[in-house]
C-alpha positions in Angstrom: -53.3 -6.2 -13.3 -53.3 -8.8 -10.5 -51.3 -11.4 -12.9 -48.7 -8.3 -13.5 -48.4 -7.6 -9.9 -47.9 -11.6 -9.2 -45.3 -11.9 -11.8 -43.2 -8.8 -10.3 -43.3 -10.3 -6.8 -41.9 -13.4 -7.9 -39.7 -11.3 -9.8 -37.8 -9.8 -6.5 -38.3 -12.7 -4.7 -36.2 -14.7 -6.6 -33.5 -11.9 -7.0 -33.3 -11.3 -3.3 -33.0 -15.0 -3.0 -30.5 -15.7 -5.5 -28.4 -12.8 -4.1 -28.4 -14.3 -0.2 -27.5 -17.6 -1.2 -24.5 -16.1 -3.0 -21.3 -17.5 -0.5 -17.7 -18.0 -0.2 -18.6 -21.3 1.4 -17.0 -24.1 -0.6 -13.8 -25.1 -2.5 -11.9 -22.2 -4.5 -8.5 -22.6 -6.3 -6.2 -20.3 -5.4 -4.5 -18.1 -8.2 -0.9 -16.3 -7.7 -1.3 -12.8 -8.5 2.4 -12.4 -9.3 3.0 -15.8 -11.3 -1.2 -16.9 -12.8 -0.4 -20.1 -11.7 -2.8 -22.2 -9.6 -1.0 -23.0 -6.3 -3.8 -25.1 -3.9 -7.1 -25.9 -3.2 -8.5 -24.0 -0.2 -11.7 -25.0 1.6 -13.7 -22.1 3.2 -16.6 -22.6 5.8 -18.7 -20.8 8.3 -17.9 -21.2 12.0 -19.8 -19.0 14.7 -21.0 -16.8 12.0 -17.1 -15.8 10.2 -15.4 -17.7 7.7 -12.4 -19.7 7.9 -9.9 -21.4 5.1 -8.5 -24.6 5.3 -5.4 -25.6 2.8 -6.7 -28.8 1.7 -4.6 -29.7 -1.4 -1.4 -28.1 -3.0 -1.0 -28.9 -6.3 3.1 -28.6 -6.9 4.0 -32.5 -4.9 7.4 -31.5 -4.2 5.9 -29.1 -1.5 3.1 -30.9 -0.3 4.8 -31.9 2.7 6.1 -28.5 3.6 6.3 -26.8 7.0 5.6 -23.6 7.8 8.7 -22.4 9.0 8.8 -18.8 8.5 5.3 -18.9 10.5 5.2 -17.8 14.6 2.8 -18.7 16.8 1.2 -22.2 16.8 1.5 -22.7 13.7 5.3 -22.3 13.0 6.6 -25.7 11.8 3.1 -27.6 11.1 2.1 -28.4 7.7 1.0 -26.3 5.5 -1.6 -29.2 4.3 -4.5 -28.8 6.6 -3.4 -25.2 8.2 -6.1 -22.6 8.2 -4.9 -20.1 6.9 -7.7 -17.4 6.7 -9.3 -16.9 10.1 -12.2 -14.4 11.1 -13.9 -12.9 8.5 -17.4 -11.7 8.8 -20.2 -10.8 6.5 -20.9 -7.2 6.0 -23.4 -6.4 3.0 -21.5 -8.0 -0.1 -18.5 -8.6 1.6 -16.4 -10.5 3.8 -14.1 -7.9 6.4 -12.4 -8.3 9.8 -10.3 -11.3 9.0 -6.9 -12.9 8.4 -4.8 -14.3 5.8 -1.8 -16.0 6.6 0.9 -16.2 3.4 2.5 -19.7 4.6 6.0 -19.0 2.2 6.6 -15.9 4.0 5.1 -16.5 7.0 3.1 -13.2 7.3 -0.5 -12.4 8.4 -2.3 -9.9 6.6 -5.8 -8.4 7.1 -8.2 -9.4 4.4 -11.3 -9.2 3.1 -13.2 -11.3 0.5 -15.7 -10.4 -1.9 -17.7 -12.0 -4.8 -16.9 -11.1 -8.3 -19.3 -13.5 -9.4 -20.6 -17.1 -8.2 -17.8 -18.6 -9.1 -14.8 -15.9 -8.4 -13.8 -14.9 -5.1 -11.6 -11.4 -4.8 -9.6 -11.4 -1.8 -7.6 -8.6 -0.6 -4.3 -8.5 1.6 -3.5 -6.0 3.2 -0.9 -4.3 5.6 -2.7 -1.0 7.7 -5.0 0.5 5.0 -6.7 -1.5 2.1 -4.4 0.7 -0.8 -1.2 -1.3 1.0 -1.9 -4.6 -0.2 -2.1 -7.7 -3.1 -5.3 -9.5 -4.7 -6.0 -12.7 -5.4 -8.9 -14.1 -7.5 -9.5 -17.5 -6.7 -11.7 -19.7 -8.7 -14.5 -22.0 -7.3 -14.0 -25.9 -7.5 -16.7 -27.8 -9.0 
């Protein structure tokens, strides 16, 4: 009885442990949802408790040196190489909410949020007002 009830503990333990070390933190390719085609490599890390995304390679060369020009603020005309360009989001249960995603070719800021599909896919959702006003991407972690 007492080798059952060990074997269970460990049991949860290790599922409750392998589900809060599940994180967007890392590397993740991004996907087009209109075209499939792999776009850039965007790093995400934790700042202050919310989670931020850095452009940190694009694969087509031709537009690796591109501005954002259609972009306002601070960050019209800087490179899109290095811009962060998801801002804010913090964890709430299995999710990612309350942040930003900037779309650097059209220059627009969406809300977003980001969830786990599974370690290695990350859903993020764009949207404009409501969630059901909006595009998804699934981006795929970098190894």
């Amino acid at each position: 009885m007492k080798k059952l009830l060990y074997i269970s503990l460990m049991l949860v333990f290790s599922i409750v442990q392998t589900s809060q070390s599940q994180s967007v933190v890392g590397k993740w390719k991004t996907i087009d949802d209109e075209s499939g085609e792999a776009k850039s490599v965007v790093e995400i890390y934790e700042q202050d408790g919310k989670v931020y995304g850095k452009v940190i390679t694009i694969f087509d060369k031709t537009k690796e040196k591109n501005l954002c020009d259609k972009c306002e603020g601070d960050k019209k005309n800087k490179p899109v190489k290095g811009m962060v360009i998801l801002e804010g989001a913090k964890k709430n249960g299995s999710s990612w909410e309350g942040g930003t995603i900037l779309d650097p070719t059209k220059g627009k800021v969406y809300k977003c949020t980001l969830s786990l599909e599974n370690k290695d896919k990350l859903k993020l959702r764009g949207y404009v007002g409501i969630s059901l006003l909006g595009r998804t991407q699934y981006w795929e972690r970098v190894k």
